[in-house]
N, C-alpha and C positions, 0 to 999 in steps of 0.2 A: 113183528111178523116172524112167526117160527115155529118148531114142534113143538109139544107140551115139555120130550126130555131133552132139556138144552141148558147145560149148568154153564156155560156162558152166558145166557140170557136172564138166569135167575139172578147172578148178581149181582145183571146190571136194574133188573125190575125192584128186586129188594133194597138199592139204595135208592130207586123213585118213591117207594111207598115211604123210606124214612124221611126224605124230604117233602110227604105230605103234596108229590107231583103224580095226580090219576094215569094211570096206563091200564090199558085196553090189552091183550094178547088174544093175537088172533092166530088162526093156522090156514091157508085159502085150500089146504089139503082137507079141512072138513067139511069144505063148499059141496054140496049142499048141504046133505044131512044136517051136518049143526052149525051149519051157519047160513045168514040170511043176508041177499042186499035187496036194498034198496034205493036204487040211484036215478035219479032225476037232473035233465041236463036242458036247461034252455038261456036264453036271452044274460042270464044273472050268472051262470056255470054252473059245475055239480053240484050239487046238494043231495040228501037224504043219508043215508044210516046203514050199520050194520050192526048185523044183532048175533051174539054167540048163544048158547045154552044159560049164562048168565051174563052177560054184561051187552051193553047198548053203546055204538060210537058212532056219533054223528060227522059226517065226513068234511063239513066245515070248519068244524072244531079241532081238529087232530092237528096239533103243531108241529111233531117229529116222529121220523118214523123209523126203526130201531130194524135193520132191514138182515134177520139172521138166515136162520136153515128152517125157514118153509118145507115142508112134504110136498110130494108134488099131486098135481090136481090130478083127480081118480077119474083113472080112465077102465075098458075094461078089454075083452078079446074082441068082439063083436063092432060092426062097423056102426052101430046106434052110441053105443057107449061110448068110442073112440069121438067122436060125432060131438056129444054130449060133454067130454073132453076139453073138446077144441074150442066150444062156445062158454065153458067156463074160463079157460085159459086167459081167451080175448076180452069177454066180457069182465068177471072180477079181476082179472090181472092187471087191463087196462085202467080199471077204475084206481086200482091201488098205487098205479102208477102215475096218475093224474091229482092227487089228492090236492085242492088246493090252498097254497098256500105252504105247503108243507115242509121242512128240513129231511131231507132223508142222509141213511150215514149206514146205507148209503143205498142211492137210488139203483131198484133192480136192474136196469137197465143198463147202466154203468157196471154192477156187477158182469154182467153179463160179459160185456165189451174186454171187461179188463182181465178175465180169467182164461184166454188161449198164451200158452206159453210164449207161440213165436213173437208174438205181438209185447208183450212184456220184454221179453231181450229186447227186440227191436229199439221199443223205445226209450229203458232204462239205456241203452248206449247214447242214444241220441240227447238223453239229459244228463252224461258225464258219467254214467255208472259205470265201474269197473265189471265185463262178464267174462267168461271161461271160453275158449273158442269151443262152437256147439256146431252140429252139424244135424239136420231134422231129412231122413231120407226114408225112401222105400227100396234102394237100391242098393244090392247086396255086395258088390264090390265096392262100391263107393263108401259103405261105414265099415267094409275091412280096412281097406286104405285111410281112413280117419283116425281106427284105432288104434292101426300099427304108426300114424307121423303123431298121436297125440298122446300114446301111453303113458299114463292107465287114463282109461277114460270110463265113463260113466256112462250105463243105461237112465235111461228117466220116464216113467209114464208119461204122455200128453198132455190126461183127464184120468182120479182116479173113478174109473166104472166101479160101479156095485159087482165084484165076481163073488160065485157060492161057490163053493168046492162038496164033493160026498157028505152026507149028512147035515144037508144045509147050512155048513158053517162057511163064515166069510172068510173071505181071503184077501190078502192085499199083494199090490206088486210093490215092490220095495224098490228104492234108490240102489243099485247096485254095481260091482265094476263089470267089466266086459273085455275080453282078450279076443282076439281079430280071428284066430282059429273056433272060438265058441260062438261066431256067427253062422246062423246059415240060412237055408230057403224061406226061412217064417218071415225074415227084415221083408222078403218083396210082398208081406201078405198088406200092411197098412204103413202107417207112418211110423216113425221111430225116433226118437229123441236120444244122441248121444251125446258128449259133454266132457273136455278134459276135467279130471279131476284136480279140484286145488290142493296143491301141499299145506294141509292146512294146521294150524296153532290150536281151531275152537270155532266153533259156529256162532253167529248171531243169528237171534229173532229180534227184528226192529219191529217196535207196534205205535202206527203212527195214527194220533185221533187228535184231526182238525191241524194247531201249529204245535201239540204235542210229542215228546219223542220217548221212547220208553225202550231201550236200546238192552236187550239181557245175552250175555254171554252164557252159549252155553256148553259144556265141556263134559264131550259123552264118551264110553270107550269104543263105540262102534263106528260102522259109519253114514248108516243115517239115524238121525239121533230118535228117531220117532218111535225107533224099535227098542227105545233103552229108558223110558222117562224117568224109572224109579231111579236110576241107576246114573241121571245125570248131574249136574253143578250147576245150579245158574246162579248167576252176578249181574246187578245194573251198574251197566256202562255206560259211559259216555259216547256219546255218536260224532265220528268226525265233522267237522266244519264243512267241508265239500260235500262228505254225504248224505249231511242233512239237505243242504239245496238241493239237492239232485232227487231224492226221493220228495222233497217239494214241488219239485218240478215235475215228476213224475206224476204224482197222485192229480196235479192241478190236469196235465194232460188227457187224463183218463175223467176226469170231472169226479174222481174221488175225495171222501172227508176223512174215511178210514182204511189202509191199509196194514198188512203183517208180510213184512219181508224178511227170508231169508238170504242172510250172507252168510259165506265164507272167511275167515282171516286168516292172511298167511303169513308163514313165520319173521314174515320181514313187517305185517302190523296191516297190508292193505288189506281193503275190504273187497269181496268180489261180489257182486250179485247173482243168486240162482233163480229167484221166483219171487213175486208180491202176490199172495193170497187176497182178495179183496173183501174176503169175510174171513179172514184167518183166524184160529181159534186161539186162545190165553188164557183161559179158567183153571190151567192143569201147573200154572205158575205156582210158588209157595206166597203164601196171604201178603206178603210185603210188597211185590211184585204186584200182586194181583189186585189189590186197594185200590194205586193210585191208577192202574187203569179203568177198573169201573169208577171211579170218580171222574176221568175223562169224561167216557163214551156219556155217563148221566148229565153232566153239565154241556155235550154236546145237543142233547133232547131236550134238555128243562131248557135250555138260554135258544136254542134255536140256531146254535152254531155263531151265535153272535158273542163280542169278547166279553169277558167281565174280570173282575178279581176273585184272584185263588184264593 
């Protein structure tokens, strides 16, 4: 399930076709136009099909479901459209989330659950994960006095929104620091996420598929590394003994089979947690990196999530 341009998804789809395992790619952003359901629900459960521009997938059939960056269902200004929206939303949405029988990696819904921040801190503490003291306010004294007993502390978006800037080019908010006098009346307009910064050695991306762990150190000269990729170092590391339980324990809580978490390491070797993306991206890895995790996430779809030999 996802956009047509998703080179994370190609190359988890191009090791299905080398293994001679059918996959179907659908978008429920093309619902209707170019795509078709047809779903049938009595006494037996769902049954019937969906049909793309070329290929047919009977919804009985479908053993795993590769659950990436869908577009969203096409709504329009008008309260008919918006309308028409909502009934695609529940209706195909619901169906894709029903399918049975099926492995998802991971179920929309679960996605869903596990991508608000507070809730992530929350509960990577509760399963032994090291995090940064954070403070989430609208209250504009309150994150001056955070920043000044926590310096340096860090801005962090919520949720990144879609922002445009003049000539319809995107824009991003970026991870940044924050000093207690560069706050002011805008903190009381919404929430805000601040965050002591870790003194840190090198970031990790952990990418976790199923009891898999794929741990890359990465060493940027900025500091979020997101804004540097050509420009960074990655190494597969080894992931602590503690912190693989814990992010075990975590993903189980969330009813996850794939997460991408970001840690911190600091110069004394721990690990801090910032975030678990629950669809987190890894295609932008170098090919050595990047192998053995589409050979994960494939063997998570072909086997059904069930164990076998590597």
């Amino acid at each position: 399930m996802t956009r047509l341009d998703d080179a994370t998804a190609d190359l988890v789809i191009n090791e299905l076709h080398q293994r001679d395992v059918p996959v179907v790619r659908l978008d429920p952003g093309d619902f209707p136009d170019r795509l078709r359901l047809n779903a049938s629900l009595d006494g037996h459960g769902l049954t019937g099909v969906m049909l793309t521009e070329t290929r047919t997938a009977g919804l009985a059939g479908i053993r795993s479901v590769y659950w990436r960056r869908p577009t969203a269902y096409v709504t329009g200004p008008g309260q008919v459209e918006r309308w028409c929206g909502d009934q695609a939303r529940y209706g195909l949405g619901g169906v894709l989330a029903a399918l049975p029988g099926a492995h998802y990696v991971n179920h929309p819904w679960r996605n869903r659950d596990a991508e608000y921040k507070p809730v992530q801190l929350a509960i990577a503490a509760r399963c032994g994960l090291r995090i940064p003291p954070t403070l989430i306010t609208n209250d504009l004294e309150e994150a001056r006095r955070f920043a000044g007993q926590y310096s340096p502390v860090l801005y962090k978006p919520l949720w990144n929104s879609p922002y445009v800037g003049p000539g319809n080019r995107p824009l991003t908010v970026w991870v940044d620091d924050v000093a207690p006098d560069s706050l002011d009346a805008g903190v009381s307009r919404t929430a805000h996420l601040f965050q002591q910064r870790v003194d840190k050695a090198a970031d990790v991306r952990l990418t976790v598929v199923g009891q898999r762990l794929f741990a890359v150190r990465v060493d940027s000269p900025g500091l979020d590394w997101r804004r540097t990729y050509d420009h960074n170092g990655y190494t597969l590391i080894g992931t602590p003994t503690e912190v693989a339980h814990a992010v075990r324990a975590y993903l189980d809580a969330f009813g996850l089979v794939y997460g991408a978490f970001d840690f911190g390491i600091d110069h004394t070797g721990r690990w801090w947690m910032y975030e678990c993306n629950p669809n987190g991206q890894w295609a932008w890895f170098p090919g050595h990196i990047t192998a053995p995790i589409t050979d994960a996430l494939a063997d998570q779809l072909q086997h059904s999530g069930e164990p076998h030999e590597h």
